[in-house]
N, C-alpha and C positions, 0 to 999 in steps of 0.2 A: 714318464720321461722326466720330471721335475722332480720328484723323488730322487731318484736316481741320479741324478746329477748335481742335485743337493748332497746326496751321499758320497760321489766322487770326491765334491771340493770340500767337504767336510764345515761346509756352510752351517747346518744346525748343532755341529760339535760343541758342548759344552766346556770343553779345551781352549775354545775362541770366544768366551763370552768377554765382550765389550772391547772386540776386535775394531778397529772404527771403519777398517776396510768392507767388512763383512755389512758390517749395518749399514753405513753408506749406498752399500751394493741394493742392498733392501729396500730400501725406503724409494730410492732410484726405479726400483721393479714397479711398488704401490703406484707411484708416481704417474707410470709409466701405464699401468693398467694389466702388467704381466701376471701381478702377485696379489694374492692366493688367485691360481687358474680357475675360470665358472666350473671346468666342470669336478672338482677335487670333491672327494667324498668328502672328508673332513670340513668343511665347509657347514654340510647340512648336518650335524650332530646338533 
């Protein structure tokens, strides 16, 4: 689900780097305890 809706909003697009809305958005998710989700594979590499 966060995938995918990362991919909708074009949030990881390299198109928007140092978007200040985008990173904003981010740091706000860390913040928040949303972001990166416990159970994301990527996490455990």
């Amino acid at each position: 689900m966060g995938r995918a809706t990362c991919d909708r909003l074009d949030v990881n697009d390299d198109r928007y780097q140092g978007e200040r809305s985008i990173t904003e958005a981010r740091s706000l998710w860390v913040e928040a305890g949303w972001h990166p989700p416990g159970d994301d594979p990527r996490q455990s590499e």
